[in-house]
C-alpha positions as CSV (number, residue, x, y, z in Angstrom):
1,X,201.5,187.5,22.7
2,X,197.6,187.6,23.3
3,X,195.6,184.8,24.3
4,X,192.5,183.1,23.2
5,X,190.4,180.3,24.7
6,X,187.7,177.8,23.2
7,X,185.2,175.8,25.3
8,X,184.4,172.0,25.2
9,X,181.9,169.6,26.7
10,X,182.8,165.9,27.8
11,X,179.7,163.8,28.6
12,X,180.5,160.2,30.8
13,X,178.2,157.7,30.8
14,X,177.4,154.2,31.6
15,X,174.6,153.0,29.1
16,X,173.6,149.4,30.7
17,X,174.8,147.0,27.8
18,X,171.8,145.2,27.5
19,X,173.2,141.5,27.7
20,X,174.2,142.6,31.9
21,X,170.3,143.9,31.9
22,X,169.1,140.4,30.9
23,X,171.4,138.6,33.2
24,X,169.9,140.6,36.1
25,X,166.1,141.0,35.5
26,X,165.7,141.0,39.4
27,X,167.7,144.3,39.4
28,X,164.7,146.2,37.7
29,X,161.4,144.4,38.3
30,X,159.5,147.9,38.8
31,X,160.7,148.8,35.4
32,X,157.9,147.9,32.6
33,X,159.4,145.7,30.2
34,X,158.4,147.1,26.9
35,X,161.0,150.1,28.6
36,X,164.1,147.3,28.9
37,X,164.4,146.7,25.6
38,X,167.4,147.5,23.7
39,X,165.9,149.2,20.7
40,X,163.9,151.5,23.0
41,X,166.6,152.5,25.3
42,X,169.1,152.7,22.1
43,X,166.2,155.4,20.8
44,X,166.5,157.5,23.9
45,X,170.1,156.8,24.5
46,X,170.7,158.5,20.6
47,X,168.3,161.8,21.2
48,X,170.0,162.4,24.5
49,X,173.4,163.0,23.1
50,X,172.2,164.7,20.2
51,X,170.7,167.0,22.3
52,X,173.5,167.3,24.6
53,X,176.0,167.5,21.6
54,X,179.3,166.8,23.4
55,X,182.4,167.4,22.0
56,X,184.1,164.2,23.9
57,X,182.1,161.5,24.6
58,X,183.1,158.9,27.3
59,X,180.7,155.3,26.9
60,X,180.8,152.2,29.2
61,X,178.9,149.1,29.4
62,X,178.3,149.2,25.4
63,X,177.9,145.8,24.0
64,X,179.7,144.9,21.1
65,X,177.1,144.1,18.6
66,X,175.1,147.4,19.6
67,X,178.0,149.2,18.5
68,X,178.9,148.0,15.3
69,X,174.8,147.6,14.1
70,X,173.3,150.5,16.1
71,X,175.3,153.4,18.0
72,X,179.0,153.7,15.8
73,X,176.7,154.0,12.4
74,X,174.5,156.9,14.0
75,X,177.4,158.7,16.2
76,X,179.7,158.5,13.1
77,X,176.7,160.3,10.9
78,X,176.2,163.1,14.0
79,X,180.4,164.1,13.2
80,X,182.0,161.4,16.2
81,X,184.5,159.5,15.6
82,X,184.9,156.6,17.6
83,X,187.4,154.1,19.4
84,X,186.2,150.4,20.9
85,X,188.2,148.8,23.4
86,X,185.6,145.3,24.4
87,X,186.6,143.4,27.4
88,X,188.8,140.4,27.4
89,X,186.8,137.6,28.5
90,X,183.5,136.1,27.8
91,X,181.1,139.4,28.6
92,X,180.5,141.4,25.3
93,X,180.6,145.1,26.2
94,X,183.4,147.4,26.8
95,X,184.5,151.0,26.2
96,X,183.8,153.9,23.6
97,X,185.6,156.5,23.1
98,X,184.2,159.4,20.8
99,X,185.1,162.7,19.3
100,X,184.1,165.1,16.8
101,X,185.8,165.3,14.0
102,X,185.8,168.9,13.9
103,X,187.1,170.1,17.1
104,X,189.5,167.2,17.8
105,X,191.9,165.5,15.8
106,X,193.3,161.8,17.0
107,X,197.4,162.1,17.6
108,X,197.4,158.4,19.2
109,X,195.2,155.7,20.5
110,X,196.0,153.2,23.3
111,X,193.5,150.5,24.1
112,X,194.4,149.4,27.5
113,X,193.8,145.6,28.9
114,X,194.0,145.0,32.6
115,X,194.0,141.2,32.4
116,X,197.4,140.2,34.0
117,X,197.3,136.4,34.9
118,X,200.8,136.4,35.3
119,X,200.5,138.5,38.1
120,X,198.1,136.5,40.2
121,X,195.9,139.2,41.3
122,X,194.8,141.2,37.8
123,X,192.4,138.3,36.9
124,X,189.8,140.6,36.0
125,X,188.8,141.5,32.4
126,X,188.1,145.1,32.8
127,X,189.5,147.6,30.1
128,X,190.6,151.2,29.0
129,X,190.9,153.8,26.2
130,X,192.7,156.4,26.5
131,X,193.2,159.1,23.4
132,X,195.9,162.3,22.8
133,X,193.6,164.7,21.1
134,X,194.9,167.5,19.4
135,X,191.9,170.8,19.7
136,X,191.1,172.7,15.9
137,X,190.5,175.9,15.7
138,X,188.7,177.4,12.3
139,X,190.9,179.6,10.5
140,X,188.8,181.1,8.1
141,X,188.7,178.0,4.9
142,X,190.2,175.7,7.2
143,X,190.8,173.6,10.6
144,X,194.2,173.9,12.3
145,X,195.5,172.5,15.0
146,X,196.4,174.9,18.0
147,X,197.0,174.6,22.0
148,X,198.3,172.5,23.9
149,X,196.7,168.5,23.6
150,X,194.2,166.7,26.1
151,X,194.9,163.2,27.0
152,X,191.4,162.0,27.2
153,X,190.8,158.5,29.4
154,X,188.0,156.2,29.7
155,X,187.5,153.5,31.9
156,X,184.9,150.6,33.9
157,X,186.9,149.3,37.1
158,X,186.0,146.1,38.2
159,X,182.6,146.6,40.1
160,X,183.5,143.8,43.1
161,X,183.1,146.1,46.1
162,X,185.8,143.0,48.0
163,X,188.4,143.1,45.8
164,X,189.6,146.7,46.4
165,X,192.8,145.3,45.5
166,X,191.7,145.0,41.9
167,X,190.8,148.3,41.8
168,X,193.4,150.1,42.7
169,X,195.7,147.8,40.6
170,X,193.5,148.9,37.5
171,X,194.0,152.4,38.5
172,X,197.3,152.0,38.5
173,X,197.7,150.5,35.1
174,X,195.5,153.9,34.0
175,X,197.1,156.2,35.3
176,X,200.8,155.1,34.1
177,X,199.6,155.3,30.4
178,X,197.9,158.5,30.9
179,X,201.5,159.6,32.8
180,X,203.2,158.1,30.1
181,X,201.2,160.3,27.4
182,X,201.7,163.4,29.3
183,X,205.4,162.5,29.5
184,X,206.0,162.0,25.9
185,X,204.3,165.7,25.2
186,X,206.7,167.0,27.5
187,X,209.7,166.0,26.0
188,X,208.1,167.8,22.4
189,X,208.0,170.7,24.8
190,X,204.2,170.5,25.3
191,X,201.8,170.9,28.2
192,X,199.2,168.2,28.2
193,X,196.1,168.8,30.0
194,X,193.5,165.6,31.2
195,X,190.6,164.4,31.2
196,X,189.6,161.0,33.0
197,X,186.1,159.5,32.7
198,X,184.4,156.1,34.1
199,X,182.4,153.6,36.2
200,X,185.1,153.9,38.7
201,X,182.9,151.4,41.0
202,X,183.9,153.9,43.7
203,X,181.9,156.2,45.8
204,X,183.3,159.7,46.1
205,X,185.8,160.5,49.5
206,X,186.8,156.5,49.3
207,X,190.6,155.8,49.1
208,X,190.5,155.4,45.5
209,X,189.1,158.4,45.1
210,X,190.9,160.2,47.0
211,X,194.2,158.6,45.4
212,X,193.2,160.2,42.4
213,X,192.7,163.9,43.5
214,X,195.2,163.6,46.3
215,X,198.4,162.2,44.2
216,X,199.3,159.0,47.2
217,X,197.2,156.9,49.2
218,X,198.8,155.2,52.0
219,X,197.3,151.6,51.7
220,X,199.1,149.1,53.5
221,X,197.1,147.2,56.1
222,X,193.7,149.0,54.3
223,X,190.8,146.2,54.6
224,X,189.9,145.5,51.0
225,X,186.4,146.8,50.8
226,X,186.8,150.0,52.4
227,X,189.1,151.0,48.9
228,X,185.7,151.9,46.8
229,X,183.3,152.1,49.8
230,X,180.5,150.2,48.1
231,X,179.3,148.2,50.8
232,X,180.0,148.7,54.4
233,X,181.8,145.7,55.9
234,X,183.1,146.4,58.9
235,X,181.1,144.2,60.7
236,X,182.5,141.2,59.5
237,X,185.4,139.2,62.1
238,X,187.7,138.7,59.7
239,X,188.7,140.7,56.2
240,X,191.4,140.7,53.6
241,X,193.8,143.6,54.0
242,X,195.7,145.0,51.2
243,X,199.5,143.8,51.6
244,X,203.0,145.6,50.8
245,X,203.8,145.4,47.7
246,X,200.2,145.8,46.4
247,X,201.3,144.0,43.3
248,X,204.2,141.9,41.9
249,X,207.1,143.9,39.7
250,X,206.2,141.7,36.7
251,X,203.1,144.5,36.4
252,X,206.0,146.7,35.0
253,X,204.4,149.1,37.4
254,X,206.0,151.3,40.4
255,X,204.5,152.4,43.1
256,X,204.3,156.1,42.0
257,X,202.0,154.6,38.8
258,X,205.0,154.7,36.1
259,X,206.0,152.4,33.7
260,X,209.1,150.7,34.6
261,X,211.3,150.4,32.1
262,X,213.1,147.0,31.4
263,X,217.3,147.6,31.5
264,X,218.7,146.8,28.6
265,X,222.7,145.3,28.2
266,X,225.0,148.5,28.3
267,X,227.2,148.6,25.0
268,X,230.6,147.7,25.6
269,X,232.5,151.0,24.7
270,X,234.8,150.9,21.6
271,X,238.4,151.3,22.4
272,X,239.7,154.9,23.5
273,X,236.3,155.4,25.0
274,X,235.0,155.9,28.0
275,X,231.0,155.7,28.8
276,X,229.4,156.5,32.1
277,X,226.0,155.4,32.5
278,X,222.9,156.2,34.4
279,X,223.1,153.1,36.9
280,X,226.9,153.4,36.8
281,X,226.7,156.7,38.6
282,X,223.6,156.1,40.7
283,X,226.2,153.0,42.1
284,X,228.7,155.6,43.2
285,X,226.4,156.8,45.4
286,X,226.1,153.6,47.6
287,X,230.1,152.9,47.4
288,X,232.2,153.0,50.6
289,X,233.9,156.3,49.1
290,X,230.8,157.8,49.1
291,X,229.9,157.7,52.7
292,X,232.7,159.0,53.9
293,X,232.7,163.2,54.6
294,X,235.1,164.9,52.9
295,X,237.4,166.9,55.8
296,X,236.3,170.4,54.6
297,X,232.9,170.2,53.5
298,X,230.5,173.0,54.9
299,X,228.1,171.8,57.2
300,X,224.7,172.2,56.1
301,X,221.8,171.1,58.5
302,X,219.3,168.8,56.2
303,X,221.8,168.6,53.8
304,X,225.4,168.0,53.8
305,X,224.7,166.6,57.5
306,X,223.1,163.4,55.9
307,X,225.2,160.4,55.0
308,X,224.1,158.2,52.1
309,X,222.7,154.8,53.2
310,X,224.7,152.0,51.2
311,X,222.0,149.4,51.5
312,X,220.0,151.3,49.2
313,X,221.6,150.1,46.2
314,X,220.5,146.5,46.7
315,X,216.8,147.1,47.8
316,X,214.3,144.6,47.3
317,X,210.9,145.3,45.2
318,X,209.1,145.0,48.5
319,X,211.3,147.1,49.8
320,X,211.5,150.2,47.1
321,X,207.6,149.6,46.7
322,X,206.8,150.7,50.2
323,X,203.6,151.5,51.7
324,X,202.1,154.1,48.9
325,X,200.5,154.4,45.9
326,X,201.3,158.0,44.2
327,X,200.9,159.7,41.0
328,X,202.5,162.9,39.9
329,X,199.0,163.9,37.4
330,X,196.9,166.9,39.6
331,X,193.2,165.8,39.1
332,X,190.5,167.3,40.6
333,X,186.8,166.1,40.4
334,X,184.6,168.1,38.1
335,X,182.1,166.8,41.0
336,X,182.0,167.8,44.4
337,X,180.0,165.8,46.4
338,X,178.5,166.7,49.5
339,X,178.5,164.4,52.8
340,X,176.2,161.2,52.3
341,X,172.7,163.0,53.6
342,X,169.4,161.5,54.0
343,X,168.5,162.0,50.7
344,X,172.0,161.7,48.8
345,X,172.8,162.6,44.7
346,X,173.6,159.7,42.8
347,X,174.5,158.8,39.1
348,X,173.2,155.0,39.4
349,X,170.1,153.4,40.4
350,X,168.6,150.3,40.8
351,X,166.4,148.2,43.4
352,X,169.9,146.9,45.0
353,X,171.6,150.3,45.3
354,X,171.9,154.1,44.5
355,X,175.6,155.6,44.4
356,X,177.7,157.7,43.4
357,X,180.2,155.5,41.2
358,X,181.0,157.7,37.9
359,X,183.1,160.2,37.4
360,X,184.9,162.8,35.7
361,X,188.4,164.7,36.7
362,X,190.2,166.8,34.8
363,X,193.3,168.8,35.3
364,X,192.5,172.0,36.9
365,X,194.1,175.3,35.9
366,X,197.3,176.3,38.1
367,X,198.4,179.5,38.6
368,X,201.6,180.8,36.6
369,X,204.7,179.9,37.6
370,X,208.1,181.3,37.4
371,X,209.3,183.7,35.2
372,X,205.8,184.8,34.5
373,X,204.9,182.1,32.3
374,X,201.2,181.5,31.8
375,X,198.7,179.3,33.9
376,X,198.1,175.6,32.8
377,X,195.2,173.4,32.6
378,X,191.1,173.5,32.3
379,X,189.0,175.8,33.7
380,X,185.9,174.3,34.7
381,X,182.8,176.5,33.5
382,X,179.8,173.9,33.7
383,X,178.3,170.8,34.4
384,X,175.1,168.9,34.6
385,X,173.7,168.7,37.9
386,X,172.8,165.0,39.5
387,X,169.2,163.6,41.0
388,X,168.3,162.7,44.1
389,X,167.2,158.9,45.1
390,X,164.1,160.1,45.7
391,X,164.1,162.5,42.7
392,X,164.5,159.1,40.6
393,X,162.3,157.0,42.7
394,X,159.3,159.5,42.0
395,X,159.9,158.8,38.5
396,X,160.0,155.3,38.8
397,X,163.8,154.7,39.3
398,X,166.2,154.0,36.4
399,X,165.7,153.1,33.5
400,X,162.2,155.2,32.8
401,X,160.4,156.6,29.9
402,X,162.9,159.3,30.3
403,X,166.3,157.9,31.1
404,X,167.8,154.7,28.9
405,X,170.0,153.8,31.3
406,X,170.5,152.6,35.4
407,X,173.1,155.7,35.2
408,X,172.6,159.0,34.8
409,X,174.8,160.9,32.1
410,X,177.9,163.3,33.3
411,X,178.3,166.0,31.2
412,X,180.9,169.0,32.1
413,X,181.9,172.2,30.4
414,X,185.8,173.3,30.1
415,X,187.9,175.9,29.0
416,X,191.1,175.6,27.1
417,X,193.4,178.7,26.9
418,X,195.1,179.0,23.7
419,X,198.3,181.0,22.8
420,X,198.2,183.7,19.8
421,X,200.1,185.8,18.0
């Protein structure tokens, strides 16, 4: 069996929805006015990607009305097709999600809402898209579909730099769906490579960040603000520190960023019949039999030299929650950021700050594993380089003649290894 690879480019970007530009005026009093208006900026903001032409195309911050009237008529004529998530509450932007139609075909859409009240700390109304795209490869008169799919995920965290509790609880809800669609291609036998794009609200080497190329995140007793690394705040007396559990079970959420499922009533088996559940064995475990060591068992340090702990069984959720936040996905940043220097990258800028707070990770190829088999994931072959603060300041900071936006555009190259015949 041979192999074969195509390429494609994801661009990230947070495009100022012009409704948060009017409500902050103060945020960009060096920038002319003629260059804050919407049908300006939606002018530049439509020859940048048709110049950058990418094949994914990751939007935040787009107001509703702009994307029925302006940007999902001209996208949809360049070959995208295109998913809208808007927030929940009173603010009129949200996500968009794009593709082109003739390197990616849509196998399932989940629009993703992170407004929880019932939980008592997801009062935010932040959202998420998240797509399974399957890649097409011409074949001669046609497009077929071949390789193994990307889970593509967009998202704009909540930008509070306090409420790093938020965060991380919106990250959570994320990354379950994403593990959940990488799950349900693994049970059709499929790898399922990922792609995860955003306003993150978090500056690179920050716990979140780090939870996200890491896999865990030990958070307990974490002071709130130090979770996206916004704003400095350790010179403040007092500050809220993230508790254990870092939210309530009625998230549906475990601490390893999985859906939990809800148990359902065991059927009562028919007569003659004997059924053995799942939670019936796991009980076993924890009963007295089990803790006591058969006579002639081989002794086994680390193994058989362990006895079972019966109090397991009847854990609390604070208890089985613990103090970490995992996920079992194997991101890496597309970005590697240097230490903060005098004259730092960033991908936003206005007259209250410049950061680093959008992103793009992806899963990174892997090297075979047993048997031979062949190595997983994206190969990373490009990406566009950021600007410096002073870079931007020279040009009379964001947005400019040249830039629509207070964010500069990610845009990153990848390879996908396809198997043939």
């Amino acid at each position: 069996m041979g192999r074969t690879s195509v390429d494609f480019t994801v661009m990230s970007y947070n495009i100022l929805a012009q409704d948060l530009l009017d409500l902050h005026p103060y945020l960009y009093t060096y920038c002319p006015l003629e260059l804050r208006d919407w049908g300006y900026r939606c002018s530049l903001l439509l020859q940048e990607i048709q110049k950058c032409q990418p094949d994914i195309l990751c939007l935040q911050e787009v107001q509703e009305n702009h994307y029925e009237q302006q940007l999902q008529p001209a996208l949809s004529l360049m070959g995208y097709t295109c998913v809208f998530k808007r927030r929940t509450g009173p603010k009129p932007d949200g996500c968009a999600t794009c593709y082109r139609g003739s390197r990616f075909v849509c196998a399932a859409t989940t629009q993703l809402e992170y407004f929880r009240p019932e939980t008592g700390l997801l009062d935010r109304h932040n959202v998420g898209v998240v797509l399974l795209l399957r890649p097409l490869v011409d074949q001669g008169a046609r497009l077929t579909e071949r390789g193994p799919p990307l889970c593509v995920a967009n998202t704009h965290l909540l930008f509070s730099p306090r409420r790093g509790d938020v965060k991380l609880a919106q990250l959570a809800i994320l990354l379950a769906e994403i593990d959940r669609v990488v799950k349900s291609c693994r049970s059709s036998g499929e790898h399922c490579n990922v792609v995860l794009c955003g306003d993150l609200n978090a500056v690179p080497d920050t716990p979140l960040c780090r939870l996200i190329t890491a896999g865990s995140l030990f958070y307990r007793g974490l002071p709130s603000w130090m979770v996206s690394g916004q704003e400095n705040l350790s010179h403040q007396a007092h500050c809220h520190r993230l508790p254990a559990p870092l939210w309530p079970s009625t998230l549906g959420i475990s601490s390893s960023c999985q859906y939990v499922t809800a148990k359902k009533e065991p059927e009562r088996p028919k007569a003659g019949e004997l059924q053995y559940d799942h939670d019936f064995m796991l009980s076993l475990c924890f009963s007295p039999a089990a803790c006591v060591r058969p006579g002639g068992l081989e002794l086994i340090p680390g193994v058989t030299d362990c006895s079972p702990d019966p109090s397991r069984g009847n854990q609390t959720y604070e208890e089985r929650f613990g103090n970490t936040i995992s996920h079992r996905l194997h991101l890496e940043s597309v970005y590697k950021h240097a230490p903060r220097s005098r004259n730092p990258l960033v991908t936003t800028l206005h007259s209250a700050t410049g950061a680093v707070v959008d992103h793009i990770f992806y899963s990174p190829k892997r090297a075979a594993g047993r048997g031979g088999s062949a190595p997983r994931g994206l190969k990373l072959t490009g990406f566009l380089p950021l600007l410096s603060e002073d870079a931007l300041w020279a040009i009379n900071g964001l947005p400019n003649h040249g830039f629509p936006s207070d964010h500069l555009s990610l845009m990153a190259r990848f390879q996908l290894d396809l198997d043939t015949v």
